[in-house]
TORRO-204909 format. One line per 5 residues: number of its first residue (from 1); their letters; for each residue x, y, z of C-alpha. Coordinates in Angstrom, 1 decimal. Each point is the difference from the previous one (the first is absolute). Last residue first. Layout:
NUM) A) X,Y,Z; ... .
This chain:
639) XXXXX) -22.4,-0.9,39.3; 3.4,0.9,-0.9; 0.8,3.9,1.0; 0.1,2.0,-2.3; 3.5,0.3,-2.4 .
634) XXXXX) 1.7,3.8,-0.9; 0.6,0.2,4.1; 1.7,-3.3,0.2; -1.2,-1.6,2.7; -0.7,-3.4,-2.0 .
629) XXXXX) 2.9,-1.8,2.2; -1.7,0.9,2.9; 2.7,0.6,3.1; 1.3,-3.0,2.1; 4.0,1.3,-0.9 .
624) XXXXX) 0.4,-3.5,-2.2; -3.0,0.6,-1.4; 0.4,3.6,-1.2; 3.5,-1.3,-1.2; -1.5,-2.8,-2.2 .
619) XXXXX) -2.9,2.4,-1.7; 2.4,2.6,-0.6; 2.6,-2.5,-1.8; -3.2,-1.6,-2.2; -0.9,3.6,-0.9 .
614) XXXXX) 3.3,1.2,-1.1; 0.8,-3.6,-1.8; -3.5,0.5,-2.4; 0.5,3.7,-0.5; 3.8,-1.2,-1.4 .
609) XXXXX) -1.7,-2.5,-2.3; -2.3,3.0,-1.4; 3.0,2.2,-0.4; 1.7,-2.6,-1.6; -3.0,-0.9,-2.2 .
604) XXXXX) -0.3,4.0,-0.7; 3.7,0.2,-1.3; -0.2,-3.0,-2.4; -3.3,1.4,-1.1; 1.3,3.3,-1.0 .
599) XXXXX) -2.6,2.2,-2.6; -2.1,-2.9,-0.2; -0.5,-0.9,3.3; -1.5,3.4,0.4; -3.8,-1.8,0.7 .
594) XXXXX) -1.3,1.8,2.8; 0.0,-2.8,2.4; 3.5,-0.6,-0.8; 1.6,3.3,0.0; -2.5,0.4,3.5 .
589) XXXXX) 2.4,-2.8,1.0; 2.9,1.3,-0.7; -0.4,3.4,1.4; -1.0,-1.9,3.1; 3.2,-1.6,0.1 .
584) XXXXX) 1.5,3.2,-0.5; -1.0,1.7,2.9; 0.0,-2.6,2.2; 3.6,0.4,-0.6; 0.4,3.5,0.2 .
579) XXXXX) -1.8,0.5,3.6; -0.4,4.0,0.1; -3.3,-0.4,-2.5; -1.6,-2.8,1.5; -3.7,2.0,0.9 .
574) XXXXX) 0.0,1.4,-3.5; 1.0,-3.3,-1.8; -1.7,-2.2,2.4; -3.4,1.6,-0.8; 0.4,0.2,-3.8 .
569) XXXXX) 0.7,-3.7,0.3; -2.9,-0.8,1.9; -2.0,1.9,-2.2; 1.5,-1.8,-3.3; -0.6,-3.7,1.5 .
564) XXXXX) -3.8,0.9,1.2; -0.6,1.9,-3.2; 1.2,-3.3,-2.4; -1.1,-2.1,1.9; -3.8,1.4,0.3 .
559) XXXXX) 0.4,0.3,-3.4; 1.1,-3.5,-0.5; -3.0,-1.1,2.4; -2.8,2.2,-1.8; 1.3,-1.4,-3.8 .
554) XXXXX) -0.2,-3.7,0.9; -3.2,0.5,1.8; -1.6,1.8,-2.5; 1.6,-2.9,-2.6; -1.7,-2.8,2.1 .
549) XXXXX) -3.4,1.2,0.5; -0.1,1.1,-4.1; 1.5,-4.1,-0.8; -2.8,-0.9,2.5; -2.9,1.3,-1.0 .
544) XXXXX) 0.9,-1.2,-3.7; -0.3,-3.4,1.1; -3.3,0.9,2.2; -1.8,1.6,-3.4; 1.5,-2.9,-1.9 .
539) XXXXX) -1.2,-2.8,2.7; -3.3,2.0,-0.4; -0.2,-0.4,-3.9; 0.6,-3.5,0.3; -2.7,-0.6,2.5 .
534) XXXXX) -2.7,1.9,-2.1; -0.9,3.1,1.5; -3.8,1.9,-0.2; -0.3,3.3,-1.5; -0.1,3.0,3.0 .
529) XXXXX) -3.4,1.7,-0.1; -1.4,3.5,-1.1; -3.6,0.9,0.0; 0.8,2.9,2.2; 2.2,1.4,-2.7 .
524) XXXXX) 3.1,1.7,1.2; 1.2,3.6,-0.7; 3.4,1.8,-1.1; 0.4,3.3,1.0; 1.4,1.7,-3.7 .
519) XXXXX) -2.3,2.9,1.0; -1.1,0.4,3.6; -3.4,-1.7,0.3; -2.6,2.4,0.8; -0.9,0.1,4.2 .
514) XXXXX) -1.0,3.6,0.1; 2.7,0.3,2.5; 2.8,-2.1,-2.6; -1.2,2.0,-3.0; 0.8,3.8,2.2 .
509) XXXXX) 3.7,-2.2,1.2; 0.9,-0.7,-4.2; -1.4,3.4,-0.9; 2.4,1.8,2.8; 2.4,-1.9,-0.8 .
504) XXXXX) 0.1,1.1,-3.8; -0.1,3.8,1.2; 3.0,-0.5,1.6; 2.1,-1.7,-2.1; -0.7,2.3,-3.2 .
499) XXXXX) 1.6,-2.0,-3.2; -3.4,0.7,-1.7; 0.3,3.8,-0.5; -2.6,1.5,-1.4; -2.1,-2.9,0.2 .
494) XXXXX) 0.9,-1.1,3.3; -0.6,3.1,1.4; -3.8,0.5,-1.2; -0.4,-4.1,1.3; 1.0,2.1,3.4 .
489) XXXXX) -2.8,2.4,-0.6; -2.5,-3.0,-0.6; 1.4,-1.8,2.7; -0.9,3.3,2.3; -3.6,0.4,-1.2 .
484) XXXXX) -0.7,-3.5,0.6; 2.1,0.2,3.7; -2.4,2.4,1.5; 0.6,-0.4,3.7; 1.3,4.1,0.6 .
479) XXXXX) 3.6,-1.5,0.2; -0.6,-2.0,-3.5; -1.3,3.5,-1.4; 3.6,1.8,1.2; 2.2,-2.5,-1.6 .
474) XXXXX) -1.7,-0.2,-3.0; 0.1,3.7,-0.5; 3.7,0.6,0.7; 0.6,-2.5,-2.3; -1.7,1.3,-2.8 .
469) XXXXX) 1.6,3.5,1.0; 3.2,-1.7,-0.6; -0.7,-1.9,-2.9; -1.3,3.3,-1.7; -1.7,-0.8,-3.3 .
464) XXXXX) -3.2,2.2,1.0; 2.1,2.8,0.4; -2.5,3.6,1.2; -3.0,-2.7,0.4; 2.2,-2.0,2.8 .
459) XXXXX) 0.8,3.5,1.7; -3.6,0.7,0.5; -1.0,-3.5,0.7; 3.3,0.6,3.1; -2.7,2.8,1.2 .
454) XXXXX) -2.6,-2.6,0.5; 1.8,-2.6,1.9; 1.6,2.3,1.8; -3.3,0.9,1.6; -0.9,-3.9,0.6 .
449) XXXXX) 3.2,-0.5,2.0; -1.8,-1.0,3.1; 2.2,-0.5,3.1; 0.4,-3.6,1.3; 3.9,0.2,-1.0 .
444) XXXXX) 0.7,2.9,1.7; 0.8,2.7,-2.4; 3.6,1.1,-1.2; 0.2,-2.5,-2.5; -3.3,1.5,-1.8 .
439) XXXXX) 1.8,3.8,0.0; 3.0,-1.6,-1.7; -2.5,-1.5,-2.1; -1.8,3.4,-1.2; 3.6,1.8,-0.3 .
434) XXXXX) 1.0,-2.9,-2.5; -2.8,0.4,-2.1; 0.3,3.5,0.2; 3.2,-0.2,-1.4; -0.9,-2.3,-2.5 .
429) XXXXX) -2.7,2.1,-1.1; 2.2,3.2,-0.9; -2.3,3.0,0.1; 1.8,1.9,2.7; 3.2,-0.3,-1.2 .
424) XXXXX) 2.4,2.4,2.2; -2.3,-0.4,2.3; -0.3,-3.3,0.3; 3.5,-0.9,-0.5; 0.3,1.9,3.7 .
419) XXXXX) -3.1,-2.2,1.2; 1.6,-2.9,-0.9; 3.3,1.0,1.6; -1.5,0.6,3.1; -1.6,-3.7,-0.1 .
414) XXXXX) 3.1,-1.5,-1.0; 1.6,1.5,3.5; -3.0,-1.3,2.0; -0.9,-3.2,-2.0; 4.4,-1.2,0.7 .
409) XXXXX) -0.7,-3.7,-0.9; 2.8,-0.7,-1.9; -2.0,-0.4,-3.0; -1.9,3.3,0.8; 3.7,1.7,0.1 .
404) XXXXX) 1.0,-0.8,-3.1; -4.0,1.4,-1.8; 0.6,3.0,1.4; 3.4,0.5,-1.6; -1.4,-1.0,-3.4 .
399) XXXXX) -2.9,2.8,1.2; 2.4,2.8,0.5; 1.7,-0.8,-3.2; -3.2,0.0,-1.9; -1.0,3.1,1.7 .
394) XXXXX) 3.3,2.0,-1.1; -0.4,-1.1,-3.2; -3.2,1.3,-0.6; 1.2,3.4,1.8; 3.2,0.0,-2.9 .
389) XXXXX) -2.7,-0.7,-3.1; -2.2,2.7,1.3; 2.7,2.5,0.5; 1.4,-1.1,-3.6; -3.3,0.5,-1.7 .
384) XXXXX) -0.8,3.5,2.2; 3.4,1.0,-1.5; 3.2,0.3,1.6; 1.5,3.9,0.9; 1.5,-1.2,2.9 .
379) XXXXX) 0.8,-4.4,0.8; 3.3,1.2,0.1; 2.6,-1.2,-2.2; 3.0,-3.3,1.1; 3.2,0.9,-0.2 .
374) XXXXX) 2.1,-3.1,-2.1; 2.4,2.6,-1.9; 0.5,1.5,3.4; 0.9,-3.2,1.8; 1.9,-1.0,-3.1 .
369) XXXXX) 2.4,3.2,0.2; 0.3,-0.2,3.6; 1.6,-3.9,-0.4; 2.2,0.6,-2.8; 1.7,3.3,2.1 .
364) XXXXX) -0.5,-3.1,3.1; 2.5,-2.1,-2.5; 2.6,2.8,-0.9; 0.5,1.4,3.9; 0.0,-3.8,1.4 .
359) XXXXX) -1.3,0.6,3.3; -3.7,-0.3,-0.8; 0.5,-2.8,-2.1; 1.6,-2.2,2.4; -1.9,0.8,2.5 .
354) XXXXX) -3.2,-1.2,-1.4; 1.0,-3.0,-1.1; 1.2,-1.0,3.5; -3.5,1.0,1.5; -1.6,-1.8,-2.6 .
349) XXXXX) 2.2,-3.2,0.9; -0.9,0.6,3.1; -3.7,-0.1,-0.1; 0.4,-3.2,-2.4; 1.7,-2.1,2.0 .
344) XXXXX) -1.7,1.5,3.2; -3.2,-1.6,-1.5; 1.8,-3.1,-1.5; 1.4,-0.8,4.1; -3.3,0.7,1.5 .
339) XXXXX) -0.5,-3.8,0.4; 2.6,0.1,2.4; -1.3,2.7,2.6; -2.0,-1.8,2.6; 1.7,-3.7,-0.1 .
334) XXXXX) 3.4,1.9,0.6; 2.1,2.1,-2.3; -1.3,2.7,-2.7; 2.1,2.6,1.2; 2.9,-1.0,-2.8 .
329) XXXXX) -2.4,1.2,-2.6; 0.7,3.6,1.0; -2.7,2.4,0.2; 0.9,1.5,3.4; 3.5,0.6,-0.6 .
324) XXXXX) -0.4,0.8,-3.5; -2.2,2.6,0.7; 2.1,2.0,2.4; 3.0,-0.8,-2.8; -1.8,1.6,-2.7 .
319) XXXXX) -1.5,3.2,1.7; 4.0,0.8,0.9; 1.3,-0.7,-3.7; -2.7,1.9,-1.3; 0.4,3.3,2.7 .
314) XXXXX) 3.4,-0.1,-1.0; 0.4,-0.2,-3.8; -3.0,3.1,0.6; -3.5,0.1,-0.2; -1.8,2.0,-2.4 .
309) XXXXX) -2.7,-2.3,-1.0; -0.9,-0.5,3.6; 0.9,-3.1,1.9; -2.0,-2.7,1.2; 1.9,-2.6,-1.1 .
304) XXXXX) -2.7,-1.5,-2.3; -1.6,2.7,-1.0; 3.7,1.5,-1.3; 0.1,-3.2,-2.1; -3.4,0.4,-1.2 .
299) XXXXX) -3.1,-1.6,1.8; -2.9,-1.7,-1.0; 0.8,-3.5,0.6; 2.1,0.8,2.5; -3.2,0.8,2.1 .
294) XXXXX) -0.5,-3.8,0.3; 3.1,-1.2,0.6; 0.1,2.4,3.3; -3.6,-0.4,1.3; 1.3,-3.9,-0.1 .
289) XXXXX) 3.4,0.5,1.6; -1.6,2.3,2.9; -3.1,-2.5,0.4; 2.7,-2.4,0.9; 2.3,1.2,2.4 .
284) XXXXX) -3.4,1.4,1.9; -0.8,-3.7,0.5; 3.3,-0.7,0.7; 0.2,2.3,3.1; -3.7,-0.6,1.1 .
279) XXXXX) 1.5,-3.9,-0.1; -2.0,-2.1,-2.4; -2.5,-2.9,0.4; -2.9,2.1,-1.6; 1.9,0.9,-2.8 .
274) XXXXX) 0.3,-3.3,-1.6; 3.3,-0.8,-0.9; 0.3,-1.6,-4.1; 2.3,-2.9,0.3; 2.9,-0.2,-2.4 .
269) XXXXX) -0.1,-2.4,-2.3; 0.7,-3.3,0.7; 3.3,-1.8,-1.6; -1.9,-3.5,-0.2; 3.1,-2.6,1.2 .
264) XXXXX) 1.1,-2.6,-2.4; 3.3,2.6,0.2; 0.5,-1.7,3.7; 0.1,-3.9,-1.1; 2.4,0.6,-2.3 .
259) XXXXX) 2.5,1.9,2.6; -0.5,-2.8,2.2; 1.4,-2.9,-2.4; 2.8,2.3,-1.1; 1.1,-0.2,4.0 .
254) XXXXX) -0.1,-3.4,-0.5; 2.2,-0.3,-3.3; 2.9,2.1,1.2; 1.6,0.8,-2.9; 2.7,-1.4,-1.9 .
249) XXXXX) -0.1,2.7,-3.7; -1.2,-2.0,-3.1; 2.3,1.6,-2.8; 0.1,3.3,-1.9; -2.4,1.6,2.7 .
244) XXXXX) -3.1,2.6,-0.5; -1.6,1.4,2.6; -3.2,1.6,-1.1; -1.0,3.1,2.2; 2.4,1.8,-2.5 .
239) XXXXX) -3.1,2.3,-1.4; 0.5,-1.4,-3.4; 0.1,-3.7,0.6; -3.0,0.6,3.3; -2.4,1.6,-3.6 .
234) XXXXX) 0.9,-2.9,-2.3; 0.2,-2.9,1.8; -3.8,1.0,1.5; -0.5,0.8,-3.2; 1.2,-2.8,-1.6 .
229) XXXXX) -1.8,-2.4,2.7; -3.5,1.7,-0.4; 0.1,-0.6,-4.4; 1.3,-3.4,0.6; -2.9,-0.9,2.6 .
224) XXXXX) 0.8,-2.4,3.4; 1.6,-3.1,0.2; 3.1,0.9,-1.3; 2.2,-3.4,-0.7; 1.6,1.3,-3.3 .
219) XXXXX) 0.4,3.6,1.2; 1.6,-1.7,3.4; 2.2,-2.2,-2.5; 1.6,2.7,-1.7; 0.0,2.4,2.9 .
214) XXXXX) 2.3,-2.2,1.9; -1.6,0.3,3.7; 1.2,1.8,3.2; -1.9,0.2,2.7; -3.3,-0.7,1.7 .
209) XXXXX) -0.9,3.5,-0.7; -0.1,-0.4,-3.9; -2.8,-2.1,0.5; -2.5,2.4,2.1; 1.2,3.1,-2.5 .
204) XXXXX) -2.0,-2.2,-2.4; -2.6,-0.3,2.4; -0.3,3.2,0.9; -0.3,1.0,-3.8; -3.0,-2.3,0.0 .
199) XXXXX) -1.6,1.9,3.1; 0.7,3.4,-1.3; 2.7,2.0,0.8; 0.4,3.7,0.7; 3.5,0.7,-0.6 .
194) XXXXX) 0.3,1.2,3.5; 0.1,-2.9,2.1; 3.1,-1.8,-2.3; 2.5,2.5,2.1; -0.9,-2.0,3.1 .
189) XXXXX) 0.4,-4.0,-0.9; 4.3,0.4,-0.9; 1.4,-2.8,-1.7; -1.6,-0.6,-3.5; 1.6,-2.7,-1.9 .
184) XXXXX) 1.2,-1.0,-3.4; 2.7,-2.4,-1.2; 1.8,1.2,-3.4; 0.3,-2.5,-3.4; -2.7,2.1,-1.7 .
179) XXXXX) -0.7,3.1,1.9; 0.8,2.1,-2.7; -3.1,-1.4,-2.3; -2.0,2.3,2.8; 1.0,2.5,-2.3 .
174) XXXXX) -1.1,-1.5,-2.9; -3.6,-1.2,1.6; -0.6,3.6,0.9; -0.6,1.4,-3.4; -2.2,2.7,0.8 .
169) XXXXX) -2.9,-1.0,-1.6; -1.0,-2.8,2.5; 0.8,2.0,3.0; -2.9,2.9,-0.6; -2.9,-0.3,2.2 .
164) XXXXX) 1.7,-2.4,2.6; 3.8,1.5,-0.6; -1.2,3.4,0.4; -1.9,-0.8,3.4; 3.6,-1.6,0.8 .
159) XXXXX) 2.1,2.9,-1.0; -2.9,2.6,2.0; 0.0,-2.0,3.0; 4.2,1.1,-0.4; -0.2,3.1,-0.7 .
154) XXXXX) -2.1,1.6,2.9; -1.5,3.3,-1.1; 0.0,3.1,1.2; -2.9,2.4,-0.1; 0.5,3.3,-0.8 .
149) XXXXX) -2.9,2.6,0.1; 0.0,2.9,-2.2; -2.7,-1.0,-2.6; 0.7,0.9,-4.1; 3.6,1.0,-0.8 .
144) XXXXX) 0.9,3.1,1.9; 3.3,-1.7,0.8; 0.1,-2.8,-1.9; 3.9,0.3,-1.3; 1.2,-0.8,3.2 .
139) XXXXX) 3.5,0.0,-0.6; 2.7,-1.6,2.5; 1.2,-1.7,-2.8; -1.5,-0.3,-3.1; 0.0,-3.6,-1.6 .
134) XXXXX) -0.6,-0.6,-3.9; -2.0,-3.0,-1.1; -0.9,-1.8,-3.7; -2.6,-2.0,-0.3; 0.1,-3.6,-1.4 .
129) XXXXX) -1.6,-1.7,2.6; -2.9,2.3,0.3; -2.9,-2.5,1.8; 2.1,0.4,3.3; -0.6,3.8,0.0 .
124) XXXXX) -3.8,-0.7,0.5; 1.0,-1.4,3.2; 0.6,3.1,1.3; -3.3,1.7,-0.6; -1.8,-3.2,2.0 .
119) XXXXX) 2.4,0.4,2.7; -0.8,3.8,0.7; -3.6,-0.5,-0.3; 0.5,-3.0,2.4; 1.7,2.4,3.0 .
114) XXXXX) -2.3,3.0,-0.8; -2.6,-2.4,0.8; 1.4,-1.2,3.2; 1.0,3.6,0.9; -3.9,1.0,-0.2 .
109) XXXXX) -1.7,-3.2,1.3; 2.6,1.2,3.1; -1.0,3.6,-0.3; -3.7,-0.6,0.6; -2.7,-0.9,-3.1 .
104) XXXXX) -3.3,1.4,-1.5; -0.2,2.4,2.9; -0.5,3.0,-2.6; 2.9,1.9,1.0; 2.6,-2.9,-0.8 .
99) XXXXX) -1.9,-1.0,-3.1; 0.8,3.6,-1.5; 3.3,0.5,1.2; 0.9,-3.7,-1.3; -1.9,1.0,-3.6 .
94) XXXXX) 2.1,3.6,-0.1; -2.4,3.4,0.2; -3.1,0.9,-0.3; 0.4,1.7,-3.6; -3.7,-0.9,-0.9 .
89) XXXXX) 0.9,-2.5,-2.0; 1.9,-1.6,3.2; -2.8,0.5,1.9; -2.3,-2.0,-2.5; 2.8,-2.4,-0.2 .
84) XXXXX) -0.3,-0.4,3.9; -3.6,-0.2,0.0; 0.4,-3.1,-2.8; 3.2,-1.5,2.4; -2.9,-0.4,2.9 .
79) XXXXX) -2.6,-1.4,-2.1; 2.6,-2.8,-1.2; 0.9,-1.4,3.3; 3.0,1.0,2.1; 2.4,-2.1,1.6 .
74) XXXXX) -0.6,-3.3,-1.8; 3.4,0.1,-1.4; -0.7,-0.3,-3.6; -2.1,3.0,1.0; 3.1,1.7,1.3 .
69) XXXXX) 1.7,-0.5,-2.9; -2.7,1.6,-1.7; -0.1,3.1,1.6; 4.0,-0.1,0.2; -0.7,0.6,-3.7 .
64) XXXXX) 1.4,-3.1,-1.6; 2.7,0.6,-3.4; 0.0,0.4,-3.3; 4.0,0.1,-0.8; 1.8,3.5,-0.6 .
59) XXXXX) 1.3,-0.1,3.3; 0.7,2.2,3.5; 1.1,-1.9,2.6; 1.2,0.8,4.2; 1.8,-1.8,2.7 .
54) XXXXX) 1.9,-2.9,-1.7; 2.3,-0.9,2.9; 4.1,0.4,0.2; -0.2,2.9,2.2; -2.4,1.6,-1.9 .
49) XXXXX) -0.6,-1.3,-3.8; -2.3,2.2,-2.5; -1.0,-2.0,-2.7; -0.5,1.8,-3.3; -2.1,-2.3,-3.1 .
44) XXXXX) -0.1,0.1,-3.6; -1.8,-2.4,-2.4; -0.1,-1.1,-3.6; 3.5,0.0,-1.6; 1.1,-0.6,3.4 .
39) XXXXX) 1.0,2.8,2.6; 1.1,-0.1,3.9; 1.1,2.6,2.7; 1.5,-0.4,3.0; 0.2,3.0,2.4 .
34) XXXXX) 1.9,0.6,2.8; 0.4,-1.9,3.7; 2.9,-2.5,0.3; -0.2,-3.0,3.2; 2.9,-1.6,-1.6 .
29) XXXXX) -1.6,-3.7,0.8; -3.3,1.4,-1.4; 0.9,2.2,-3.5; 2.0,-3.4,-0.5; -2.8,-2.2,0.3 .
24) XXXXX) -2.6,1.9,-1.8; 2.4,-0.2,-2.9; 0.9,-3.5,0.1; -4.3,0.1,-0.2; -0.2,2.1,-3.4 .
19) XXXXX) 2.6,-2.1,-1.3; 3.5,1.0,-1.0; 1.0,-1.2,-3.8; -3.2,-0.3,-1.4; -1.5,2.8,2.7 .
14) XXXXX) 2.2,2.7,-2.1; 2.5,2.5,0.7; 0.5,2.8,2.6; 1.8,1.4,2.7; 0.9,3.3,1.9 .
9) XXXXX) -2.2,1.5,-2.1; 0.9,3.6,-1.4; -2.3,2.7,0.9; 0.1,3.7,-1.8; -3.8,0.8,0.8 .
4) XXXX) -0.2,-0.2,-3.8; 1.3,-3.3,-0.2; -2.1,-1.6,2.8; -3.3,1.2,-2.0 .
């Protein structure tokens, strides 16, 4: 394909000699865009890289539907992806276009998915470590290749993903190998945020903070699992985040004392705002990005700029920047904004995309010619078949959408849609079903219900093996006081679908009214009566008593130690940040409580023996100037 488009890579050879993740590195550091293609004797794969970051893939392994992806997720269930792949058979459209207008998820379950669909294709290029590679630069040789959007890619969350699925087949252990001889340390706590880590791998990192350490005898002291220490090695080696010295360099061994007990810290995710606590300005902020990622999703590039097909160099260029200003990720600052940081991410790197193409005279020629090979027919001159098929589809789509907003408790927007699936399906049971207990919900609860009652029978006889109708109908005859009926159409639940929470409790609390033993409730014997005790079988009873008394005891007071010590060191930590000394000394001793002596205990008993003398000067010159010598504000008052 590149030859007869006249292309000549810019470089190429073979992951044996350059690995697939040197590679990823490079294409990073020198922030290239183009094309990266890949081939084994079995698989081929075409990477497009933007500004250093995989953005788009196209491959010839079996891959996850973003339908499935997202199910993996837990953003969508499988009932929803069905009526999208009905729609999709239909010629509905793309899956996120489709999910998007059903309600089955918002644009940031969107991005997130497109995010680990992304990551999961990638990694399949770490399983071809003899392929061969060529590099095109500044081509994107996916234009009209499947979806438009672009979503880039971090590289370096992806190395260390690689490295956990992957790292034992990629020969790490030889080039970690290098390192013999060398000390290793990891200077800088910021940069390490964004590969992602795990607790383990923050642990590791942990010990490479307290400064340098010969790597032959850290690797033969490691604490913590080979496989998570090599990659950990591996991916920070690669990235140059490892600092790597000839000979132990002099450091300053207290301030390495602090800078281990930071990284222990949890890096927490970003927290999600809640909308009701927002500004009217931020508020509107947001529901601009989201309407925004979510109509990309069906969009072509002039879509997305809001430009006409016929638009000039000009009129691009002009749309572009207007958008790029208010899309850009940098405006996610502040407690109110930061967590739309992927959102804009991926608006903007749409955007970017988009004008790229669309002002390159030979890539938006590509670009026209795809959107008119991809044209979609009219729905004139189909058959009754087809009509019928397309109006079912439409219901079922209406009704999936229904069915969203009744779990989010929205009965008067479900209830329109209902009614709208209704008509389009009129004999459809569990629609009616659904429109019959919509209309029950909206009753006081006193009112009778015995006339839905009897027109839900109708729908019941239509599907007989209907859980949801069975559950409908239990839930209306308890509420009218005739709980036998109802446990026998939850028992109706159960047995087409026996993992049903819902219609299980509702057995267990009709058994408990009607006063039947709940099952697996275990019961007592009136008759019973406790065996009499011989004397030595009650000094055993009291001996063992004892031993349980004492080891409770033993394990509340060295928890309560071991939180009281740690809290009040926290404490004087953030409220003794300016005073360096104090500083350290508590660093010392929460290196003691914690148990670091391992990594420096020659350094921590110093520290500790320099708290002691801190506290024991304070105390003498608080008395010698009348004042309490416990007035410290880390330490209460003595009682």
């Amino acid at each position: 394909m590149t030859a007869e488009q006249g292309l000549a890579p810019v470089a190429q050879g073979g992951f044996a000699q350059t690995p697939f993740a040197h590679i990823l590195v490079y294409l990073h550091v020198k922030q290239m865009s183009g094309t990266l293609e890949v081939n084994d004797a079995q698989h081929s794969a075409t990477i497009y890289f933007r500004d250093g970051a995989p953005a788009k893939m196209v491959s010839s392994f079996e891959e996850k539907s973003l339908g499935q992806v997202l199910i993996d997720l837990k953003l969508i269930n499988e009932a929803q992806l069905r009526t999208c792949r009905k729609e999709i058979g239909a010629g509905g459209g793309l899956e996120e276009e489709i999910l998007l207008r059903q309600g089955a998820i918002d644009a940031r379950a969107m991005v997130r998915g497109l995010r680990e669909q992304l990551l999961h294709k990638i990694l399949d290029v770490f399983t071809m470590p003899e392929g061969k590679y060529a590099f095109y630069d500044k081509v994107n040789l996916l234009v009209g290749r499947g979806a438009d959007e672009v979503f880039r890619l971090d590289p370096y969350p992806l190395l260390l993903a690689a490295m956990r699925v992957h790292g034992e087949r990629l020969n790490v252990g030889a080039v970690l190998a290098g390192l013999s001889g060398r000390w290793i340390s990891v200077q800088a706590i910021e940069p390490l945020k964004r590969f992602g880590l795990t607790k383990a791998e923050r642990e590791v990192c942990g010990d490479l903070m307290s400064g340098p350490a010969s790597y032959d005898m850290y690797m033969k002291s490691n604490r913590h699992d080979r496989h998570v220490t090599e990659s950990v090695l591996y991916t920070l080696l690669i990235t140059k985040e490892l600092k790597v010295d000839e000979e132990p360099p002099a450091t300053d061994n207290e301030e390495d004392g602090a800078r281990a007990s930071v990284i222990l810290e949890t890096f927490a995710p970003v927290p999600v705002a809640a909308e009701e606590s927002l500004s009217a300005e931020a508020l509107a902020f947001r529901r601009a990005v989201q309407d925004k990622a979510a109509a990309i999703a069906s969009q072509n590039y002039f879509e997305m700029l809001g430009v006409s097909t016929t638009a000039s160099y000009e009129d691009v260029r002009k749309a572009y920047f207007h958008l790029a200003k208010e899309f850009h990720p940098d405006r996610a600052v502040g407690p109110e904004r930061q967590d739309l940081r992927d959102i804009l991410d991926y608006i903007f790197s749409n955007l970017a995309e988009a004008n790229a193409t669309l002002v390159d005279a030979d890539a938006r020629e590509g670009y026209e010619r795809s959107l008119g090979e991809g044209k979609k027919g009219s729905p004139e001159g189909e058959s009754a078949d087809e009509a019928e098929v397309r109006t079912i589809l439409e219901a079922e789509n209406t009704f999936q959408k229904a069915l969203v907003l009744l779990r989010r408790g929205q009965i008067g927007e479900a209830k329109e849609l209902v009614n709208k699936a209704r008509e389009l399906a009129p004999k459809e049971a569990e629609y009616l079903a659904t429109q019959l207990y919509i209309e029950a919900q909206e009753r006081p609860l006193d009112a009778k219900v015995d006339d839905l009652i009897d027109r839900l029978r109708t729908a019941l006889d239509d599907s007989p093996r209907s859980a949801s109708i069975h559950l409908f109908m239990g839930q209306l005859l308890k509420r009218s006081g005739r709980p036998a009926e109802a446990k026998s159409h939850f028992q109706a639940v159960l047995d087409v679908n026996p993992n049903n929470i819902e219609a299980a409790r509702a057995i267990h609390l009709v058994d408990r009214k009607d006063g039947t033993p709940a099952m697996g409730r275990a019961t007592v014997s009136p008759t019973w009566k406790p065996s009499k005790q011989t004397p030595g079988s009650r000094k055993r009873n009291a001996a063992i008593i004892a031993v349980c008394s004492a080891l409770i005891i033993g394990s509340v007071a060295y928890f309560f130690f071991q939180t009281t010590i740690g809290e009040r060191v926290d404490t004087c930590e953030t409220r003794c940040s300016a005073d360096d000394a104090c500083m350290r000394a508590m660093t010392g001793a929460k290196m003691a409580v914690y148990g670091e002596t391992r990594t420096n205990p020659s350094l921590c008993g110093r520290i500790c023996i320099d708290l002691r003398n801190k506290l024991r000067e304070g105390a003498k010159k608080a008395r010698s100037e009348g004042r309490d010598p416990f007035a410290h504000p880390c330490f209460p008052p003595q009682k």
